[in-house]
N, C-alpha and C positions, 0 to 999 in steps of 0.2 A: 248089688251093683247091676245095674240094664245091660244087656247083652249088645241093644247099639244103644250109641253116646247119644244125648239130646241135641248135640248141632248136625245128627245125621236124621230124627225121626224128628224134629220141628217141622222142617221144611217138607216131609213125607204128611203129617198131620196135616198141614195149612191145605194141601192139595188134596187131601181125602176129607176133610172136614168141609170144603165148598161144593163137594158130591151129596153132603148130607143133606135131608130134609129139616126143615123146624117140627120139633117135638114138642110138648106140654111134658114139663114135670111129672104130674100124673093124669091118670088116664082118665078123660071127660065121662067115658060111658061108664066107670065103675056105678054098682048099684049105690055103693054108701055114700060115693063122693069122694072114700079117702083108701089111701092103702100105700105101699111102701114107695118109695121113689126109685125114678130109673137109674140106673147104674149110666153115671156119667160115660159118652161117647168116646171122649179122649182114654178114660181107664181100660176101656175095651181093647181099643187101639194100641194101645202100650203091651197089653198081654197078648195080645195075637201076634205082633211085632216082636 
């Protein structure tokens, strides 16, 4: 169970998520081209929150 309710951190996400820059899935300079994917922004948010 989340510590706050999702109608207290949606409205908290919506306004930190328009702070965020646009990312690329993965990272353009890796040498291979390929390698794991970023850990979605919102999951971060939810554990720091």
């Amino acid at each position: 169970m989340p510590v706050l309710p999702s109608r207290l951190s949606d409205p908290l996400w919506d306004q930190f998520a328009a702070l965020l820059p646009d990312r690329p899935v993965y990272a353009p300079t890796h040498p291979l081209g390929c390698h794991r994917r970023r850990i979605d922004d919102r999951i971060v948010f939810n554990k720091l929150v």
